[in-house]
N, C-alpha and C positions, 0 to 999 in steps of 0.2 A: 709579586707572586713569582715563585722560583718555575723554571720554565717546564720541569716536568710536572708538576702540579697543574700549569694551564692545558695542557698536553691530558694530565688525564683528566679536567672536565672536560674537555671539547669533546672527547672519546666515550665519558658518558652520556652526556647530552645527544651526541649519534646515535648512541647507543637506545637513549630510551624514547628520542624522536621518530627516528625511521619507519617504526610500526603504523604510531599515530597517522604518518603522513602517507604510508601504504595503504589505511585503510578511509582516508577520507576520498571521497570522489576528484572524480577531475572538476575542473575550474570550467568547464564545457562539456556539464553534463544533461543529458537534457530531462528536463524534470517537468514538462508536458506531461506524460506518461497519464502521473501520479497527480495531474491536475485535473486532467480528463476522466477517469475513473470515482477521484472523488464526488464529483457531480451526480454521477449515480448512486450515488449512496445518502441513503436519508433515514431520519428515527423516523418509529411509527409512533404516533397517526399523523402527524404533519411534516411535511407534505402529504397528505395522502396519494394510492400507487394510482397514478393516472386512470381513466377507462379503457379498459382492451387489452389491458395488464395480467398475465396469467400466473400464478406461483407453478412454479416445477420444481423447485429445493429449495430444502432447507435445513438449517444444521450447520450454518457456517462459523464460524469459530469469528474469522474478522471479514470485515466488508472487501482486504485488497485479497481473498481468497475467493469470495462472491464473485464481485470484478475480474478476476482471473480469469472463471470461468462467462461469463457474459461477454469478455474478450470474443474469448475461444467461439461461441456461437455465432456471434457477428463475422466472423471473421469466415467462418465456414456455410453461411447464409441460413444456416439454422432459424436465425430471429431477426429481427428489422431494428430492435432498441430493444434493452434493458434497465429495470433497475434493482438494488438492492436494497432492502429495508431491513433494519433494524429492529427487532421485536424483543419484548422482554417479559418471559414466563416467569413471576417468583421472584426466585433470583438469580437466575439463570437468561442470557442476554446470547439473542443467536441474529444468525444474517438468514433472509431470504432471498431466492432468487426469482422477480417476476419478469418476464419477458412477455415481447409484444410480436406476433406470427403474421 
């Protein structure tokens, strides 16, 4: 291979790598987060929402938006535990959000 030839693939290969490798996470990310949340999030009817469990929204699009907000309220002492469920009207599929006071 003649040497500017390997020259311009290394130069594409940077070229179309860089982004890729921008956009993946680090090698030390912590993905707890995303492990803890999913736990709260369950289809309806089973598990069904524990007893003492109250709905206050609903309309959630995805469950890590539900969780979002059940973050937010723990976090501000709003509620004691959360969960999200999963309901599906037709064919239309939404998140709730039940919290425990």
């Amino acid at each position: 291979m003649r040497p500017h030839a390997l020259k311009r693939l290394v130069l594409t290969a940077v070229t179309v790598l860089a982004p890729v490798a921008a956009l993946s996470p680090p090698a030390h990310a912590d993905t707890a987060g995303a492990a803890a949340s999913s736990d709260k999030c369950t289809m309806w009817p089973w598990p069904p929402v524990p007893p003492g469990f109250q709905k206050i929204a609903d309309g959630y699009f995805t469950c890590e938006s539900c969780s979002h907000d059940g973050e937010y309220g723990l976090a501000r002492g709003s509620w004691t535990d959360y969960r999200c469920v999963t309901h599906q009207a037709g064919m239309e599929v939404f998140d709730a959000l039940y919290v425990l006071r």
